[in-house]
C-alpha positions in Angstrom: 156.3 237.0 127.0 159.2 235.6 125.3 159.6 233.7 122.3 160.8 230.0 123.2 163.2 228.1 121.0 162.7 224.3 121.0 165.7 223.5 119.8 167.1 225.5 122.4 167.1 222.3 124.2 169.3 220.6 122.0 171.9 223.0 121.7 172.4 222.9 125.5 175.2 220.9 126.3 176.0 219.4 129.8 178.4 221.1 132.1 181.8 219.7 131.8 181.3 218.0 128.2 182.9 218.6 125.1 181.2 219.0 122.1 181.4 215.8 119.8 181.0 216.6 116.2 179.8 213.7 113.3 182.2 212.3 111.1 180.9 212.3 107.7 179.6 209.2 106.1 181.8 207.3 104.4 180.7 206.3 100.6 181.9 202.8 100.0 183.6 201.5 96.8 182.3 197.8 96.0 184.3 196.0 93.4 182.8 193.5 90.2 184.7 190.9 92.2 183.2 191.6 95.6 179.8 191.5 94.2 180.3 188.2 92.7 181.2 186.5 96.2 178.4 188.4 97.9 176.1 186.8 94.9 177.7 183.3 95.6 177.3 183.6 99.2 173.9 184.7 98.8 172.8 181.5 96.1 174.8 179.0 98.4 172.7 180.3 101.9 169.1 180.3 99.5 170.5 176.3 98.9 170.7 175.5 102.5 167.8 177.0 103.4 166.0 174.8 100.8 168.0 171.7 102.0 167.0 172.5 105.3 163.7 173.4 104.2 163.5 169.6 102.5 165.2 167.3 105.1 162.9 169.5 107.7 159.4 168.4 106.8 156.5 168.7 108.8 155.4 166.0 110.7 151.8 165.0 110.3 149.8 163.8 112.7 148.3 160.1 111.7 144.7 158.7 112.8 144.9 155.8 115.2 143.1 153.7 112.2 145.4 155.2 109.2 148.4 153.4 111.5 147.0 150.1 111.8 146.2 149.6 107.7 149.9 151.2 107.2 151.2 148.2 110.1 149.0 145.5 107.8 150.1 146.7 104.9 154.0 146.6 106.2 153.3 143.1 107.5 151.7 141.7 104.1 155.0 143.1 102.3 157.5 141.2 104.9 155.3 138.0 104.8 155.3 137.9 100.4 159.2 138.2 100.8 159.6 135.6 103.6 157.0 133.3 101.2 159.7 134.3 98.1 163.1 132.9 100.6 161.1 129.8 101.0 159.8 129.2 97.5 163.5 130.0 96.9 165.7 126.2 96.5 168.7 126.3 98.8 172.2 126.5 96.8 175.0 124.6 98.8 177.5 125.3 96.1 177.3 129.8 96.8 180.7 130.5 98.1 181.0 131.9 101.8 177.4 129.7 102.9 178.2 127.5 106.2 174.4 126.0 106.3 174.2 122.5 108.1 171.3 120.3 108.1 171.0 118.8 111.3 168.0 116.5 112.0 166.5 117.0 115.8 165.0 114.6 117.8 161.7 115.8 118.8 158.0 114.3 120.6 157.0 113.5 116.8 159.8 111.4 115.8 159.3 107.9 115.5 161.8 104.8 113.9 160.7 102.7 110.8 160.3 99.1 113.0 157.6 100.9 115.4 155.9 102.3 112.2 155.3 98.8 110.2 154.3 97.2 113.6 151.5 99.9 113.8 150.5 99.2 110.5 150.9 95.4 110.9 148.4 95.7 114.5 146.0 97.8 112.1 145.7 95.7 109.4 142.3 93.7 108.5 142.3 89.6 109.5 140.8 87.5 107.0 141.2 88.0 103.5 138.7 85.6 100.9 140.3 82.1 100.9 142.6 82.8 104.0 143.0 79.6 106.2 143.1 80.8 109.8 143.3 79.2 113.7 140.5 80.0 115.9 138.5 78.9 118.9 135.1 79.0 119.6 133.8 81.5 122.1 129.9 81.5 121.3 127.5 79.4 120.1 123.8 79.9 118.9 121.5 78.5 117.1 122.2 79.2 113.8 125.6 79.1 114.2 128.9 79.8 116.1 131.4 82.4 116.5 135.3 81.8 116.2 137.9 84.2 117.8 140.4 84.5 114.7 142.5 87.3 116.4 141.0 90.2 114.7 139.0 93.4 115.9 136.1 91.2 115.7 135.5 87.6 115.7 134.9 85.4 112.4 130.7 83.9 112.1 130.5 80.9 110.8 126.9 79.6 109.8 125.4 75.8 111.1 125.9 74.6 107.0 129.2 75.5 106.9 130.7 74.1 110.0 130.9 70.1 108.3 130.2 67.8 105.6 126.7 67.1 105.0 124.2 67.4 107.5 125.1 68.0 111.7 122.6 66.9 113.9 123.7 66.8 117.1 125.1 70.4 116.2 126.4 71.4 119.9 127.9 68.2 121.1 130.2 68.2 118.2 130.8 71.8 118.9 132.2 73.0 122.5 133.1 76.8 123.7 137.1 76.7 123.3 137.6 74.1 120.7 140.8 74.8 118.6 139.7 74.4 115.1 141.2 75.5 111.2 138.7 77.6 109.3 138.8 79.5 105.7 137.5 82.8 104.9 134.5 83.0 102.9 133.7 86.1 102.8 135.1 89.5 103.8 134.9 91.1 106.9 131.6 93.5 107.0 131.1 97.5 108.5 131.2 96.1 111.8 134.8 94.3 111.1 133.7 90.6 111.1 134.1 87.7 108.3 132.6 84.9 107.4 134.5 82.0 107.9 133.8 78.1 107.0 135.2 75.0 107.8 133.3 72.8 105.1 134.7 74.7 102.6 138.4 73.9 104.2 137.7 70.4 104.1 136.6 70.2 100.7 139.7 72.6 99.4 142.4 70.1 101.3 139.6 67.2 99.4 140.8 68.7 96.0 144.6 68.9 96.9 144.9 65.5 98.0 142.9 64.2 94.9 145.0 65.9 92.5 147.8 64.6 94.0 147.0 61.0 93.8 145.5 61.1 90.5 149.1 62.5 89.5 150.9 59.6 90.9 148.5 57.1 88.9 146.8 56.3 92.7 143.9 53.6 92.6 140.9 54.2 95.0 138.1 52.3 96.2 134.0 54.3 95.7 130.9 53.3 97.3 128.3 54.0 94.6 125.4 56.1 95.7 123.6 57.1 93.3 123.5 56.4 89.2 121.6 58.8 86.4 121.4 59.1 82.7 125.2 59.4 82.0 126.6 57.1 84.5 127.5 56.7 88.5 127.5 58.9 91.3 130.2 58.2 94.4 131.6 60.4 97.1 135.1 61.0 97.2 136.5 63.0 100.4 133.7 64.7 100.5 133.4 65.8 97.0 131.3 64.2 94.4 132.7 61.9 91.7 131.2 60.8 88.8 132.1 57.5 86.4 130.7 57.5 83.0 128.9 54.5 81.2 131.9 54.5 78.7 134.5 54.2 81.3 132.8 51.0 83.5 133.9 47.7 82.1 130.2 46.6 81.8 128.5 49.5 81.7 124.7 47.6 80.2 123.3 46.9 84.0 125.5 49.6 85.1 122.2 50.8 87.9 123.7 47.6 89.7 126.4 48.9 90.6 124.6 51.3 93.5 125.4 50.3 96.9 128.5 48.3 95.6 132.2 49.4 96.0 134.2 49.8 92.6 138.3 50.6 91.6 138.7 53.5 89.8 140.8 55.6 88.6 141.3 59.5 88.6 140.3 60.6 84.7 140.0 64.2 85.2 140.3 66.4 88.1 139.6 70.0 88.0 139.0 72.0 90.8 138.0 75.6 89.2 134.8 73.6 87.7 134.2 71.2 90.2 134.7 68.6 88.2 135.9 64.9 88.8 135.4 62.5 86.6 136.7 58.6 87.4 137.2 55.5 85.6 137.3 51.8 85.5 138.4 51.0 83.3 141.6 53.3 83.4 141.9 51.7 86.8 142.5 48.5 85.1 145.2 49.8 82.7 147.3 51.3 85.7 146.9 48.3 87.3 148.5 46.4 84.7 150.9 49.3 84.0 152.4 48.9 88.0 153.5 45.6 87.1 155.8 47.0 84.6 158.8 48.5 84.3 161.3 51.4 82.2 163.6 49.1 80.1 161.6 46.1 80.1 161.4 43.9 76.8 157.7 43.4 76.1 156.2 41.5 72.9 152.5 43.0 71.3 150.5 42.7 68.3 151.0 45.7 66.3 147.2 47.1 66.5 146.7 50.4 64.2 149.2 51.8 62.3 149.0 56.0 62.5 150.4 58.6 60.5 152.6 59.5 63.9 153.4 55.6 64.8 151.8 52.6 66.0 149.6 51.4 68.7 150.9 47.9 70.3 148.6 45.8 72.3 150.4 44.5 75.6 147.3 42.4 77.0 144.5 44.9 78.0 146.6 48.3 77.8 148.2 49.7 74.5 151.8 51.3 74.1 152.8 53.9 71.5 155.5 53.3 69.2 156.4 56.7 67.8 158.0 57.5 64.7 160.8 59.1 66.4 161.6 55.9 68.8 161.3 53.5 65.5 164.7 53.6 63.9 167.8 55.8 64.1 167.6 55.4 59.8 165.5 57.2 57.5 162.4 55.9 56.3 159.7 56.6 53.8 156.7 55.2 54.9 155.6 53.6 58.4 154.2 50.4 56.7 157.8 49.5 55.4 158.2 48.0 58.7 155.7 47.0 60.9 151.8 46.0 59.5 148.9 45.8 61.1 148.5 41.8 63.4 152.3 41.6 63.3 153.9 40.9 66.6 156.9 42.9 67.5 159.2 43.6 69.9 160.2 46.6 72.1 161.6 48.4 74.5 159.2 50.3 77.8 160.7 53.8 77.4 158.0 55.7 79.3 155.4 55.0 81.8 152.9 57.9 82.7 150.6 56.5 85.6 148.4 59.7 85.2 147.7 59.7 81.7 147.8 55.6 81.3 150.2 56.2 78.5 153.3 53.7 78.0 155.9 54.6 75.5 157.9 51.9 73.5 160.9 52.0 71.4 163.0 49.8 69.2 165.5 52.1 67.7 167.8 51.2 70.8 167.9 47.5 70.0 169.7 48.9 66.5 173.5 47.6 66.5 173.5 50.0 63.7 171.4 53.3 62.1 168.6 51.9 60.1 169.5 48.0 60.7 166.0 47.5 61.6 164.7 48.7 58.0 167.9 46.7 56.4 167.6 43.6 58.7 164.4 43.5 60.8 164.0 39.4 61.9 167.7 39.8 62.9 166.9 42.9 65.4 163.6 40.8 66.5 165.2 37.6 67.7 168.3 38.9 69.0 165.9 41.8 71.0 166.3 39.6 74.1 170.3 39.9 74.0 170.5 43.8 73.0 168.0 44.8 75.7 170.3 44.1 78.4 172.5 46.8 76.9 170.4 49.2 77.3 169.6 48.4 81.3 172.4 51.0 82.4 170.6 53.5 80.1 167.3 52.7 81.9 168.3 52.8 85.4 170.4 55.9 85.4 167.2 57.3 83.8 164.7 55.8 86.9 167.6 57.4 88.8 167.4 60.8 87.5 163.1 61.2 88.3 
């Protein structure tokens, strides 16, 4: 038995090969500088590593829910900033900004004309004290209905459709008759008013009444009715009253009732109802229509006042004022005219409605204060000087 060598095998060599022997290792000299750029090289790859390492992240996998409340959240944020731009005023004058307004004509659009007539079609009918046209369109018992062009038609109750009382209430009433109405009362939930003719009536009653007793206008009264104070007469529908004082024989004045009388307007107030007449008054005017601005008139001198005197002309009295007395200066009233002395004077003013007349003898002076130096002189040529003064007084009559 023979002893084996086992690295026998290894030191066989294949036919027909050479023998290759090892080169010896090489020991490598590394330099101070070489090792630096090895260190750099090293510290700039650890760098991208951790840039790669940074840009490079994970990516996690969200819940279905955590994505909506980050989409909520995301829309909140863009709708605070949109709110901020509009909150924000627009600035025309920034530089580089071409923003034009430019109004578009849409379904909502609508001109100014077609908005009024809207409002106009909308608007109530029938205000408190309104005058209105209507026409009757239904009548009951009670009373009638009048179409005043509104939502809903005006009522108007059986005691205010006349004067006094209506008996044969729908014969003087007929479906379609044209009539003028006022507003008493404002339209109610369901949209209708109250309206009145009555009250028309007696509303044109006070316009004409203070009309005439402005122009000094003399009427004729049936007396219908007398109490403590005096008369009772109907005027137009409204009720006059003549006090004891003012009737020109006022002891048996209950005779009067049923008797017609000329009067005059005294007072006439509509706000209080109130309308007072007078007969005496209606005597004055009458004289007072028979006279004229510039006349010469002769009166006894009847009071003497602080203001001027009071001259008697044959039932009606003129005012001779201090101021219309003399263009001199005087002292005391009584210097020139006393009490039953007849004078005379000029007609300077006539007021129908107040029964005033207004006299003055300063225009018969030929001088300022002639009348204090020279009165009988002024007096009895007064006839001669007062036609003078005519062009005065008719450029005045002229001039109303």
């Amino acid at each position: 038995m023979g002893v084996s060598n086992k690295n026998a095998q290894d030191n066989i060599q294949p036919k027909g090969s050479k023998k290759e022997f090892k080169k010896p290792l090489q020991v490598l000299h590394i330099s101070k500088k070489d090792t630096q750029e090895i260190q750099n090289e090293q510290t700039n790859s650890q760098e991208e590593i951790k840039k790669e390492n940074i840009v490079i992240k994970p990516q996690l996998i969200k819940d279905e829910s955590v994505r909506e409340i980050e989409d909520t959240n995301e829309n909140i944020k863009a709708f605070d900033v949109s709110q901020q731009d509009l909150n924000k005023p627009l600035n025309f004058s920034e530089q580089n900004t071409d923003f034009q307004l430019e109004r578009t004509v849409d379904e909502f659009d609508f001109d100014e004309s077609a908005f009024l007539e809207a409002l106009n079609a909308n608007e109530p009918i029938g205000a408190t004290g309104e005058t209105i046209s209507g026409k009757v369109i239904a009548i009951e018992s009670d009373g009638l209905y009048v179409d005043i062009g509104g939502k809903a038609p005006g009522y108007m109750p059986k005691k205010e459709c006349g004067l006094g009382v209506i008996t044969n209430f729908k014969e003087k009433f007929s479906i379609g008759l044209e009539m003028e109405v006022l507003v008493i009362k404002e339209q109610n939930a369901d949209g209708m008013v109250t309206v009145s003719a009555r009250a028309l009536i007696l509303r044109q009653s006070w316009e004409k009444v203070s009309i005439s007793a402005k122009n000094g206008e003399l009427i004729d009264v049936l007396i219908n009715g007398f109490n403590r104070g005096g008369l009772t007469c109907d005027v137009d529908g409204l009720r006059g009253f003549i006090p004891r004082s003012q009737l020109n024989d006022g002891q048996d004045y209950q005779s009067f009732v049923a008797k017609t009388l000329k009067v005059a307007f005294l007072e006439v107030n509509p706000e209080s109802r109130k309308l007072v007449l007078s007969e005496k008054k209606a005597s004055l005017v009458s004289k007072l229509t028979n006279l004229k601005l510039g006349q010469l008139i002769e009166g006894e001198v009847l009071a003497v006042k602080p203001y001027g005197f009071f001259i008697d002309l044959g039932g009606a009295s003129g005012l001779l004022h201090q101021s219309s007395l003399t263009n001199g200066s005087i002292r005391s009233l009584r210097e020139i005219f006393r009490e039953g002395e007849i004078i005379k004077a000029l007609i300077s003013e006539i007021d129908l409605e107040k029964g005033r007349i207004g006299l003055n003898t300063a225009l018969l002076e030929n001088s300022a204060g002639e009348l204090i130096i020279d009165k009988e002189k002024v007096m009895q040529e007064a006839t001669e000087r007062a036609l003078k003064t005519k062009a005065l007084f008719d450029k005045k009559e002229q001039d109303k």
